[in-house]
C-alpha positions as CSV (number, residue, x, y, z in Angstrom):
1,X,29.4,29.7,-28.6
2,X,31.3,27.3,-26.5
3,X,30.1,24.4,-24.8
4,X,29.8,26.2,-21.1
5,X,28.2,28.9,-22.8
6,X,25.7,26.6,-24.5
7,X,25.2,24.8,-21.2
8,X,24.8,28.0,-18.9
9,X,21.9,29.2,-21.7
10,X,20.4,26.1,-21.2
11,X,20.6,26.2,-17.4
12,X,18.7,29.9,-18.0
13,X,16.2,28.8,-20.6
14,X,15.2,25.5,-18.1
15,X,14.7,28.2,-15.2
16,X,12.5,30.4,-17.6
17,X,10.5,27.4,-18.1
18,X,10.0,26.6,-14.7
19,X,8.7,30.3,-14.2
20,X,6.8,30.3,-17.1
21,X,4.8,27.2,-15.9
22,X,4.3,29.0,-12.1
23,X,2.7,31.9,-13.4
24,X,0.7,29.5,-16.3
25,X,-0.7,27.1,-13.8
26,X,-3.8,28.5,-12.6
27,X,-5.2,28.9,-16.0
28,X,-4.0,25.0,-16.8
29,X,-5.8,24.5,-13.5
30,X,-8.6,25.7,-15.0
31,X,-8.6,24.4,-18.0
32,X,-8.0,21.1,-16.7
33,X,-10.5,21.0,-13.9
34,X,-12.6,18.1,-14.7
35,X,-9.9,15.8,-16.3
36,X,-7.9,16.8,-12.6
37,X,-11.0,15.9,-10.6
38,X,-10.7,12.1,-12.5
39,X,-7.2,11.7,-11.5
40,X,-7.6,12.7,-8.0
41,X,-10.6,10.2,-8.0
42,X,-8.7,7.3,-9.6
43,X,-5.2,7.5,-7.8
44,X,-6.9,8.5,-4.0
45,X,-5.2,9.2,-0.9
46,X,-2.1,6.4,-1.4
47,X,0.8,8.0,-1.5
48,X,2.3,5.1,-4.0
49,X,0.2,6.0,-6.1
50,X,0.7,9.7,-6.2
51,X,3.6,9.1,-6.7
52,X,3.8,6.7,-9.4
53,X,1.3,9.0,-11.3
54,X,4.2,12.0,-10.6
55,X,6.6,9.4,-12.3
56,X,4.4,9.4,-15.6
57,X,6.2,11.5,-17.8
58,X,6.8,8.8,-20.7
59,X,10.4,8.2,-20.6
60,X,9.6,4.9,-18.2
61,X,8.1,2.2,-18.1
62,X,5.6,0.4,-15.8
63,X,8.2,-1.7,-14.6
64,X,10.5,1.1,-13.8
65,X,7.3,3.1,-11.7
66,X,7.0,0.0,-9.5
67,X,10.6,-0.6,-8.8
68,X,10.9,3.4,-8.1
69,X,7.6,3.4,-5.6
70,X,7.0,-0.3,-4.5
71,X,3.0,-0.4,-5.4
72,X,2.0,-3.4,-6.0
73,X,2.3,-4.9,-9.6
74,X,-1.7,-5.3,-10.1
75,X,-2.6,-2.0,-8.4
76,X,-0.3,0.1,-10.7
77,X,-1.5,-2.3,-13.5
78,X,-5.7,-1.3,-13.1
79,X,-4.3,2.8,-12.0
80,X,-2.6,2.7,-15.1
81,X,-6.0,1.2,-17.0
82,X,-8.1,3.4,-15.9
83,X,-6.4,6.8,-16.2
84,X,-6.3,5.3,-19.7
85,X,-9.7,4.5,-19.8
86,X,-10.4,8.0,-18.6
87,X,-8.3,10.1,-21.4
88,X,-5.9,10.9,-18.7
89,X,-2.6,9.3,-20.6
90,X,-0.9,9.3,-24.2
91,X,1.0,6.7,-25.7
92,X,1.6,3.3,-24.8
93,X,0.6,2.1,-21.6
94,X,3.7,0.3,-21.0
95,X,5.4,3.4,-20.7
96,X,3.0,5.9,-19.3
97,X,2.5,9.7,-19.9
98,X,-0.1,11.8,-18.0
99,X,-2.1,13.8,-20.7
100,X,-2.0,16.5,-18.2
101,X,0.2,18.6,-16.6
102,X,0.0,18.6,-12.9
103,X,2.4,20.2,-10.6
104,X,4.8,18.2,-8.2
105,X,2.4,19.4,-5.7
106,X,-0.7,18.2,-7.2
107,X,-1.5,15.8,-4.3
108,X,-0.5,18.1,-1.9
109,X,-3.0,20.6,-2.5
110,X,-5.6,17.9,-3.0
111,X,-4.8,16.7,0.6
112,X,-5.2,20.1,2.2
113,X,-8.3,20.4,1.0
């Protein structure tokens, strides 16, 4: 297999994946309902912090959520607390990962509400 092979498969199994989670998502929703209800409750209707929280995927770091969304130091610092405090991230708190999944239109649907 060539390398443009090996990248076009890749392409394909990231689009599965991205299906696979659409039709998986109401039964994560489920799943998750009370640990979803927290988050909602902790990050509110700011949209810095929604999106900071959508930034959460591990591979930054605090520093690189504020720079990216422009929420104040201290406010991302006590978010960042208490989703830990309420079992709503892994790993290191300097670098942040939700526990959860949530779709990029988490907040959305929350709003609509």
């Amino acid at each position: 297999m060539n390398s443009d092979q090996a990248a076009q498969l890749l392409q394909q199994v990231g689009e599965i994946r991205k299906l696979l989670e659409l039709l998986a998502e109401p039964a994560i929703a489920a799943r998750d309902v009370k640990l979803r209800d927290e988050l909602r409750r902790i990050v509110g209707s700011s949209i810095k912090k929604q999106q900071a929280v959508l930034l959460m995927n591990g591979t930054r770091t605090q520093k690189d959520v504020f720079d990216a969304t422009g929420l104040h130091k201290g406010d991302l610092s006590t978010m960042v607390s208490k989703l830990d405090g309420a079992g709503l991230l892994i790993g290191e708190k300097k670098q942040p990962k939700l526990a959860i999944s949530i779709p990029s239109n988490f907040f959305d649907a929350a709003n609509d509400k």
